[in-house]
KOLBA-835138 format. One record per residue: residue in one letter; x, y, z of N, C-alpha, C, CB in turn. Coordinates in steps of 0.05 Angstrom, whole numbers, padded with zeros to 5 digits, always signed. Glycine has a CB too. Layout:
N
AXYZXYZXYZXYZ/...
end
This chain:
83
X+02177+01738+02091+02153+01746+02078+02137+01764+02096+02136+01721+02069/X+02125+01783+02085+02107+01800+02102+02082+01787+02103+02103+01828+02092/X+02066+01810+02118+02041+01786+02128+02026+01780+02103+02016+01798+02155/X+02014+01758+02105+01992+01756+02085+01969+01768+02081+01985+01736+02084/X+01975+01768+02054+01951+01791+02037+01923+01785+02038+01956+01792+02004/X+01906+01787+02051+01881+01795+02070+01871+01756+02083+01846+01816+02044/X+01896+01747+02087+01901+01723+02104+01900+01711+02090+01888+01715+02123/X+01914+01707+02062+01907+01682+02045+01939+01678+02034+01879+01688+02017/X+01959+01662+02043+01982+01654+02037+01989+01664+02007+01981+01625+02040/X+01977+01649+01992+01970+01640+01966+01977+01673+01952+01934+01624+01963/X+01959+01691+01961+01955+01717+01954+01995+01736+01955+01926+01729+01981/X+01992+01722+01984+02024+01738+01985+02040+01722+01975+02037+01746+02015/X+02046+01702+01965+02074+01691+01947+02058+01708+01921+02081+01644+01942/X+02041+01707+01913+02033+01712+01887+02047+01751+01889+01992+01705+01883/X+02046+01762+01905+02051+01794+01918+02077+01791+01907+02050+01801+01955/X+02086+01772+01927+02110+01770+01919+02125+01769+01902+02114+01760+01925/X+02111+01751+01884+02124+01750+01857+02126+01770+01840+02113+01733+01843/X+02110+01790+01839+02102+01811+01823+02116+01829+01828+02079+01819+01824/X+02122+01839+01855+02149+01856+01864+02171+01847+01863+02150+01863+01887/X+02179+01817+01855+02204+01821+01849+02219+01819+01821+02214+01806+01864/X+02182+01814+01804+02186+01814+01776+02189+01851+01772+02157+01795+01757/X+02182+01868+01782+02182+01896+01782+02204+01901+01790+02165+01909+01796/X+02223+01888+01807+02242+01900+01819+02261+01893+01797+02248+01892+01847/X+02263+01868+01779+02274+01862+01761+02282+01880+01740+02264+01846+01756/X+02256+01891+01736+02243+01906+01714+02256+01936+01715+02209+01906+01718/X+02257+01940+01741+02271+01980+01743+02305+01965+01752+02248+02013+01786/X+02311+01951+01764+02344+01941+01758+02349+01935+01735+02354+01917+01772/X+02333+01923+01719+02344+01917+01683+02344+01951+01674+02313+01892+01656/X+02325+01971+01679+02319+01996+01671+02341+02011+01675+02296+02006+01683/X+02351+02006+01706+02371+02026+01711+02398+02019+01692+02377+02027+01743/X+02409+01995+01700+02420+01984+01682+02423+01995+01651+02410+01964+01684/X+02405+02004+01629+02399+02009+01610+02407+02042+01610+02372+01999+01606/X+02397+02047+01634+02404+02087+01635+02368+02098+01629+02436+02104+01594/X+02353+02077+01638+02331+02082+01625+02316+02090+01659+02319+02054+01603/X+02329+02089+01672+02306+02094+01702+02332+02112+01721+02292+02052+01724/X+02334+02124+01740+02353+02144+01748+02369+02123+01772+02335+02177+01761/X+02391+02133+01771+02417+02103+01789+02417+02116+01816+02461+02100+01775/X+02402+02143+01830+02418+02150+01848+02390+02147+01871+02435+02182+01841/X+02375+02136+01871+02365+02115+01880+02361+02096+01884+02358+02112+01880/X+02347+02071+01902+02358+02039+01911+02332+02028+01886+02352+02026+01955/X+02342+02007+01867+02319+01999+01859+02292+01990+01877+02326+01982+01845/X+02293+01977+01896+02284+01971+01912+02266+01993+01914+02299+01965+01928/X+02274+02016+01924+02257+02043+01931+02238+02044+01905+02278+02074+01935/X+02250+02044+01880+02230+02049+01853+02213+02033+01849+02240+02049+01828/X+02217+02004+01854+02197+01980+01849+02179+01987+01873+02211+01945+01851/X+02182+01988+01895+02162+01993+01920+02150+02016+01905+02176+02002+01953/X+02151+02036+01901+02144+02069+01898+02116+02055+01873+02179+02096+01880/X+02126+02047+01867+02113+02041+01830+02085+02013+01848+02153+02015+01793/X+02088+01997+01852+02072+01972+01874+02060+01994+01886+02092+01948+01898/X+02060+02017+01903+02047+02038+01918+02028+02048+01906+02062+02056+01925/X+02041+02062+01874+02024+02081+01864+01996+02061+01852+02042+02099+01840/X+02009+02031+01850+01991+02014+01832+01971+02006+01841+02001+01995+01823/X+01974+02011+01876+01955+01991+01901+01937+02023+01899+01976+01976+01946/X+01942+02044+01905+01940+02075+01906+01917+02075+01887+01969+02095+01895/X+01925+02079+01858+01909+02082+01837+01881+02056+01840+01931+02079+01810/X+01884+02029+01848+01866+02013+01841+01844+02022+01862+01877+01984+01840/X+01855+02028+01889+01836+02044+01913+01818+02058+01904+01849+02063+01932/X+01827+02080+01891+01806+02103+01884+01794+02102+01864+01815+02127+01881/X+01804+02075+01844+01777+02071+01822+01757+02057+01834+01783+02055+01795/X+01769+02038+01855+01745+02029+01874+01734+02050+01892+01755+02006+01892/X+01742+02063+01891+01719+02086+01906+01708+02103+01898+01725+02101+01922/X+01713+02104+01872+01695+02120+01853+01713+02154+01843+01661+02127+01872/X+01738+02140+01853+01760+02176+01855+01772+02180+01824+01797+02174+01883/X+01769+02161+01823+01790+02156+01791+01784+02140+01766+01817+02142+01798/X+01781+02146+01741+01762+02129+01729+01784+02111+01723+01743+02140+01706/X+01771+02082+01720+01793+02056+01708+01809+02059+01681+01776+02028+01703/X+01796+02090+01667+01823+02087+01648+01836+02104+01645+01822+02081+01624/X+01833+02119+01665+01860+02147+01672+01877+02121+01684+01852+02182+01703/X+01877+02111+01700+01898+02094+01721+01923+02095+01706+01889+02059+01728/X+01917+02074+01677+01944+02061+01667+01961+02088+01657+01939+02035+01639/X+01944+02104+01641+01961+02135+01636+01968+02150+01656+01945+02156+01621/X+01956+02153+01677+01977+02169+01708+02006+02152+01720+01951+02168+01745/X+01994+02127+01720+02022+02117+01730+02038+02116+01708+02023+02088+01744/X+02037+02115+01688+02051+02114+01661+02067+02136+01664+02033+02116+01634/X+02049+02155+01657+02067+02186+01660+02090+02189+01684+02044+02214+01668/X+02076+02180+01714+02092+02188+01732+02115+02171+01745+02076+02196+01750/X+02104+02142+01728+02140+02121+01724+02158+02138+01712+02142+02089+01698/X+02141+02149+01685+02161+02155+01665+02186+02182+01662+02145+02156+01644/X+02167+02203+01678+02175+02229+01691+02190+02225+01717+02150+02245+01697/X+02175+02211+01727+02194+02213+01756+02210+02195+01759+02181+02212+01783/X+02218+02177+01739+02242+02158+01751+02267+02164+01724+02230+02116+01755/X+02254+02186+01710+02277+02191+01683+02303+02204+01695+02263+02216+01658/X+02324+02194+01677+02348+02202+01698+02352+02238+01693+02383+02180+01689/
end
């Protein structure tokens, strides 16, 4: 396990869980022909957890409004991981 998420155990199994329900999620995808094969799923589920930690930053900072978020990462799952 990596370190815990701002020192609270609890927080990182919960991390955890979510990335490997994502990782599930683009391996069932690729699988399907629905997400591109010539990358590691691994790499797509991380990339996607990035853009998601990414996007929630800058609505907390006032960069991005909270309801562009779900439509940018939408688009750029959907564009950039199409085979």
């Amino acid at each position: 396990m990596a370190a815990d998420v701002l020192g609270v155990a609890e927080l990182s199994d919960a991390a955890d869980a979510v990335v490997e329900r994502i990782t599930a999620f683009v391996v069932r995808g690729q699988g399907e022909g629905l997400f591109r094969t010539d990358m590691p799923s691994a790499w797509l589920a991380s990339t996607l957890c990035s853009l998601a930690e990414c996007a929630w930053e800058l609505v907390g900072e006032g960069g991005m409004d909270e309801r562009q978020a779900p439509d940018l990462l939408t688009k750029l799952l959907r564009d950039g991981t199409r085979p």
